[in-house]
N, C-alpha and C positions, 0 to 999 in steps of 0.2 A: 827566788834566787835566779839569778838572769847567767847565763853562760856565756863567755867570748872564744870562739871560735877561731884559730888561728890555721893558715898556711901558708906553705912555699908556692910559690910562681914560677915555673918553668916558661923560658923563653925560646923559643926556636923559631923562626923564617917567620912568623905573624900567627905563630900559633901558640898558645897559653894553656898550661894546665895548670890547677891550685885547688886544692877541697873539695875534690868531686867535679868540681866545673872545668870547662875547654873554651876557649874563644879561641875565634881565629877573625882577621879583621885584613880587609883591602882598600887600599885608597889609592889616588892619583888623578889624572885629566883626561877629558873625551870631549869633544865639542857635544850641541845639543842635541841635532841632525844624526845624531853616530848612536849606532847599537853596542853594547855594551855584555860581553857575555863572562859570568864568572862561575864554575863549575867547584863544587865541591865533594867531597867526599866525605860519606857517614857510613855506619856500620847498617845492617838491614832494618835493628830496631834501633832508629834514635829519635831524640825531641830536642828539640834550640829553638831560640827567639831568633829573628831578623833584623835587623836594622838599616835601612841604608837613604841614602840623598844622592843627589846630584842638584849644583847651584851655579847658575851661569851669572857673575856678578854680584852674587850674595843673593839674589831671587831664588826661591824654591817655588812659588807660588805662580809665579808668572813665567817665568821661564827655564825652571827645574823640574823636579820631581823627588818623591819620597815615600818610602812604603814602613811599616814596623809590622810586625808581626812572627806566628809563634806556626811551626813547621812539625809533622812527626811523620817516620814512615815506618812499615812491619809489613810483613807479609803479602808485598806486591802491591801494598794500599800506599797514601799518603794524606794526611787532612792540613789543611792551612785553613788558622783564624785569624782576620785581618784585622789588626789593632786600628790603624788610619792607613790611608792611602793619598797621599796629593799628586795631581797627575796635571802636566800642562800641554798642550797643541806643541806650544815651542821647544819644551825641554823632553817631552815623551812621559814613560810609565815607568814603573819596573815590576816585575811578576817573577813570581819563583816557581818553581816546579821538579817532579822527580823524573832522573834522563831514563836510571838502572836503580835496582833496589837501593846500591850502595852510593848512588850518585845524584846529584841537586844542580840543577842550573838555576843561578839569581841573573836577570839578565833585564839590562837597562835597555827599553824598547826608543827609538829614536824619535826625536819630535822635528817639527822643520824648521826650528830657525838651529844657523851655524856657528852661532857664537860659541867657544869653547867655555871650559867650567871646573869643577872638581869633584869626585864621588868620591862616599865614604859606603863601605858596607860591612858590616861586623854582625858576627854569630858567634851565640852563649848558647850552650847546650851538653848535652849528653851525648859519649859518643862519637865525637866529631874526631874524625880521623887525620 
């Protein structure tokens, strides 16, 4: 017998709660050339997935960037396992990491050509404050 699960969806400033789950999601423009820094906040033990791009022209591959992947931090530790990662000369990388126990920087490392673009970066997880 199969169960369907139902919830409510809270909405506030880009942040979502519903059934246990939280997202929160950022988007908008940076050129290629340009570092990109977006800082989050978690409780000391949390887990989420990553997501994010950046696309200069609709290129991810040649002159963007994209990472997905799954993040958890506890007790001064942190582990990240990287789903895919696409990384270009022109568009740069992006890399995640913990600043404080409570705290996450996802941060679009800059690449060298200047053409501007658009990033998405969204987190599903546990936790997320």
């Amino acid at each position: 017998m199969a169960y369907l699960q139902t919830a409510s969806v809270a909405i506030l400033a880009g942040f979502r709660a519903g059934g246990g789950a939280e997202f929160k999601s950022y988007t908008g423009s940076t050129q290629g050339n340009q570092a990109l820094n977006i800082a989050s906040s978690q409780a000391e033990s949390a887990v989420w997935y990553i997501a994010c791009a950046f696309a200069h022209s609709g290129y991810i591959h040649s002159y963007g960037c994209s990472r997905r992947g799954n993040m958890s931090t506890g007790n001064s530790l942190q582990n990240i396992v990287n789903d895919n990662a696409t990384t270009s000369p022109n568009g740069g990388s992006w890399s995640f990491s913990r600043i404080t126990n409570a705290n996450t920087a996802i941060v679009k490392n800059g690449g060298n050509y200047p053409g501007g673009g658009y990033y998405s970066v969204n987190m599903w997880g546990w936790d997320l404050q």
